[in-house]
N, C-alpha and C positions, 0 to 999 in steps of 0.2 A: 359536389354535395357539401353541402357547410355542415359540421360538425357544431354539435353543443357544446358552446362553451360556460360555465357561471359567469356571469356577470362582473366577479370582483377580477378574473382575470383579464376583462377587456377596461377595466376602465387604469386611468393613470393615477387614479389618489391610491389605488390596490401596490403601489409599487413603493407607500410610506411604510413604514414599517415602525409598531412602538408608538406612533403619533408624533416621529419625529421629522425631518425634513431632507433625511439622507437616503437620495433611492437604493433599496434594495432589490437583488436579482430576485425572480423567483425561480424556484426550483420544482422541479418533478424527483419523487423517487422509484425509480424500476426496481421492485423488491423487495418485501418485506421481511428480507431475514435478520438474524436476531444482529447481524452489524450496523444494519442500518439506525441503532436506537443510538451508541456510542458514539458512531461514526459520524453523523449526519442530524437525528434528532436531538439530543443532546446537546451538540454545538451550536446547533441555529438558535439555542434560547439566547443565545450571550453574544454571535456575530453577528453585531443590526445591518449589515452587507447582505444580506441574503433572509429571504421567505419561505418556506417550505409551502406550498402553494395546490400540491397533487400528491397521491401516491397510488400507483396500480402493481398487484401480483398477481400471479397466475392461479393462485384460490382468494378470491376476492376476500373469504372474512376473515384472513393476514391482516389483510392493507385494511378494511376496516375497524377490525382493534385497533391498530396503530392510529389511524386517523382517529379516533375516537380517544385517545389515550394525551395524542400531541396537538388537536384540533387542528389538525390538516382540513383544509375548507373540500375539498374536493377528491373523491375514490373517483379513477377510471375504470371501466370496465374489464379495460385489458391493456397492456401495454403498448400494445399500438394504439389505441385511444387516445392513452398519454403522450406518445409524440405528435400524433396527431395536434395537441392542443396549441392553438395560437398566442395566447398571452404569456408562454413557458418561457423563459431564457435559458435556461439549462436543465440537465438531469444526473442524477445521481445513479448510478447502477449498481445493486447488491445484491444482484443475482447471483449463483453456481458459478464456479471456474470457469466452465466450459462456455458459457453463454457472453463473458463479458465481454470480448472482440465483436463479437456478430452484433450485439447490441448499442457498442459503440457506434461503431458503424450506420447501423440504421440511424441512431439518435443524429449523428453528423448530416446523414444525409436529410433529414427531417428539419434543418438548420439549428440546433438547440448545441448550445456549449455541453461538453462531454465531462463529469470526476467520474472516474471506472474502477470499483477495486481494484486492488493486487490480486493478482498477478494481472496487467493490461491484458496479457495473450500467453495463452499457451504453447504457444506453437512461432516458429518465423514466417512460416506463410502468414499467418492471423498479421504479424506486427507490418508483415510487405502491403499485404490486403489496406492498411490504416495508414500507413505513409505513404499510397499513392492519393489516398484520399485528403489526407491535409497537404499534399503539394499543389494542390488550389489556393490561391491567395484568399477565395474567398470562406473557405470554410472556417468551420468557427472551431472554439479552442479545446484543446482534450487534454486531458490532467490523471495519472494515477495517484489511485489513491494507496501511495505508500507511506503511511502516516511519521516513519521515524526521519525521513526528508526534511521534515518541515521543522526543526529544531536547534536551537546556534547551537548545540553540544558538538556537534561532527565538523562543522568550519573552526572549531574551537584548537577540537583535537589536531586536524590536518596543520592550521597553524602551529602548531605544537612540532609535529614530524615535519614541517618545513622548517622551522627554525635550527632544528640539530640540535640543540640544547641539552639534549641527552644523550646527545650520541646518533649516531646512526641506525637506524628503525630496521631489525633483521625477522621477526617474527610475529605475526599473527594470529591469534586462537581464540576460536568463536565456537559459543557453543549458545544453541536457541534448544529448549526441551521443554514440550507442552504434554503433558497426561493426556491423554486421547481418552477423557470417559467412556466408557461401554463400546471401545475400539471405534468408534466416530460412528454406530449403526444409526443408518439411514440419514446419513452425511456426506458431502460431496469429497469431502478428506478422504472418504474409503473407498473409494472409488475411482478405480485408474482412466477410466476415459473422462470424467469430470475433475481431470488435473490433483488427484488422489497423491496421498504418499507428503512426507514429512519435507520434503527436498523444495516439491512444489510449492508448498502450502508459507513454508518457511527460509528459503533459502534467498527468496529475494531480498530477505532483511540484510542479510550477510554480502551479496553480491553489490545494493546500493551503498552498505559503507564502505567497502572496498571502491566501491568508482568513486567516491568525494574523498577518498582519504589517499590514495594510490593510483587509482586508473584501472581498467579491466584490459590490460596488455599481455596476459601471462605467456613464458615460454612454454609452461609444459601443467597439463591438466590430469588429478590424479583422482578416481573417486571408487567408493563401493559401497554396495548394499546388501544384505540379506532378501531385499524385496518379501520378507513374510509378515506383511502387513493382508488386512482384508485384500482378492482380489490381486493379490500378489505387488500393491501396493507399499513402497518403503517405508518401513515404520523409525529403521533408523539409519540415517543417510552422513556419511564421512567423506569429505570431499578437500582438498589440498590444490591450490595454485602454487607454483615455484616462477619468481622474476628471475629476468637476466642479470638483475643486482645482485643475486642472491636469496633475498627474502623471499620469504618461504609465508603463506597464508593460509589456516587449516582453520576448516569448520566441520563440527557433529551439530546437525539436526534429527529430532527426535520425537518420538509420539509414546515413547514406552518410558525415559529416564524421568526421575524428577526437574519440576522447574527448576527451567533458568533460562535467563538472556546474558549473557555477558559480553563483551569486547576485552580483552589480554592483549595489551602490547609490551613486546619486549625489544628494548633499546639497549646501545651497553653499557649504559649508566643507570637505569632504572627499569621497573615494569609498572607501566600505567595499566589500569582495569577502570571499564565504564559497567558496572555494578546492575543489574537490573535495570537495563535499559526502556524494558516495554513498560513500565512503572505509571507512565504519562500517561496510561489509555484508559488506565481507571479513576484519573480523576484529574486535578491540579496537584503534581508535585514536581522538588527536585532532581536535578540528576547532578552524578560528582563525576567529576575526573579522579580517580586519587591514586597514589603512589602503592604498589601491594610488593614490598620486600618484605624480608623480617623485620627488620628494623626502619622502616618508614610505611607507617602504614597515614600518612598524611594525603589531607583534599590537596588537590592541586587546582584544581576550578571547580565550582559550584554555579549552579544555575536557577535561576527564581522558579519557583513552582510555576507549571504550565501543564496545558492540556493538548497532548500530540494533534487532537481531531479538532482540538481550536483554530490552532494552528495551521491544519490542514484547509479548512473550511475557508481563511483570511485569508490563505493564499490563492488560494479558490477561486476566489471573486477580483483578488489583483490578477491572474490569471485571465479569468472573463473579461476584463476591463483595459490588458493589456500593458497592464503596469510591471506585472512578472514574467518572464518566458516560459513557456509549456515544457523546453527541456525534453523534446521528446525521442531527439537522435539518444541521449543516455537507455531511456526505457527499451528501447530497440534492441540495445548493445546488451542489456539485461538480459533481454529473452532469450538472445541470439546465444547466447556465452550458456546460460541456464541449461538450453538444448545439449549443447557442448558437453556439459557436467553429467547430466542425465543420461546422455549415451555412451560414455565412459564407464558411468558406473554400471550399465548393462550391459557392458563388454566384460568385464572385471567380474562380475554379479557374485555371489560371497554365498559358496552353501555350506551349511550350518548341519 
């Protein structure tokens, strides 16, 4: 059965983008939640790489505000619709936790390049299920979208703790703490089977800077929670790695403390802090490295204003285009370790 396509997705001048002469991918978006505007709409005005070309959700007049908002040419009827489409070269997925594995998946199998929010999978079966699937030479590329990835700040730093310059790197301390309006009601955050709780939602940020800056090799895994979140869902989650070096890495994630992002290193000559790190998501701005003693409270590197989801997005299409590596054994190692922390701390489980 041949599916309806528009017309501007089967012709080849549909793949100019701006009336310029650089072809752009076009894109599909599977879901119209409120990420998809920052994440995804927002950055295709300015990366002429890529067209936003479709969007379907599962209450269509989502996807049609948005289409209406961003003049997306095309609403599918349903999300299978959208992979169904044949002029698509990739999709974006901003559906629920719990969906974004199974949807990968079908979108691969549908041959369309894969960005999937954070978290890729919930689960290691989910991330086994998607690695047996891209051990096909032919399948096409899959990408998370974990947006603080894509930013020289973190090869900056790691150069920094490779050099020694300060000493030897004994301590890490991270703390990510998002207010959970109105306890996240009727939100997949309060919700333990749709990948629910502060850990999940947030912990990935802490575990990728930890792989680019150290490695996720830990000797010994320590963590706990209250779990009295919605649904018995962790609202505030404390978790500690300890290396064989010594160093010691602790992070508090949180849905009850006031904001923050931070990154805390402590070397034995200085402590560096990366200051509100998620700062990029809202717009173009800088990020500093800077010295936080008493008495040094100096930048030590500063970074040009940028856009985390620009960035994302650029990489995005050197990804589809096979200029950049998908990097996907790291994601794996993510979930795999992620799993790890989580059942820890529900061994440990903290009654209050």
């Amino acid at each position: 059965m041949q599916c309806a396509v528009p017309e501007y997705l089967c012709c080849p001048d549909a793949c100019m983008k701006n009336g310029c002469d650089q072809p752009a991918y076009r894109l599909g978006i599977l879901g119209a939640s409120n990420i998809a505007v920052p994440a995804m709409l927002e950055p295709a005005r300015v990366v002429e790489k890529v067209r936003i070309a479709a969007i379907a959700n599962r209450t269509l007049e989502k996807a049609v505000k948005l289409a209406e908002a961003y003049q997306i040419p095309y609403v599918a009827g349903s999300l299978e619709e959208l992979l169904e489409l044949g002029g698509l070269d990739g999709v974006y997925i901003a559906l629920s936790n719990e969906l974004h594995a199974e949807w990968a998946f079908r979108a691969l199998e549908a041959g369309k390049h894969v960005l999937v929010e954070k978290p890729m999978c919930l689960h290691p079966e989910e991330a086994e299920r998607l690695r047996l699937v891209k051990e096909s030479s032919a399948a096409p590329k899959l990408a998370e979208g974990l947006m603080i990835a894509f930013h020289p700040w973190q090869q900056a730093l790691k150069s920094i703790v490779d050099s020694g310059q300060f000493g030897p790197l004994y301590k890490i301390s991270t703390r990510i703490s998002v207010p959970a309006k109105d306890r996240y009601a009727g939100n997949y955050r309060s919700v333990k089977a749709k990948g629910g709780g502060a850990f999940a939602d947030l912990g990935c940020y802490w575990l990728q800077f930890l792989q680019t800056l150290i490695g996720l090799q830990p000797s010994e895994i320590r963590a706990k929670s209250a779990f009295d979140g919605p649904e018995g869902c962790d609202w505030t989650f404390q978790a500690a790695l300890q290396y064989e070096n010594g160093l010691e890495a602790e992070c508090l994630t949180s849905f009850e403390l006031p904001f923050r992002a931070s990154h805390t290193l402590h070397f034995a000559q200085t402590v560096l802090t990366v200051p509100d790190f998620f700062r990029p998501v809202k717009g173009f701005y800088k990020i500093k490295i800077r010295h936080d003693l008493p008495d040094n409270r100096s930048t030590l590197c500063e970074f040009e204003p940028m856009n985390y989801y620009v960035n994302q997005l650029e990489a995005f299409a050197e990804i589809m285009s096979g200029q950049k590596a998908e990097k996907l054994e790291a994601t794996w190692e993510r979930v795999h370790l992620q799993s790890l922390i989580m059942a820890e701390a529900q061994q440990h489980r903290v009654y209050l």
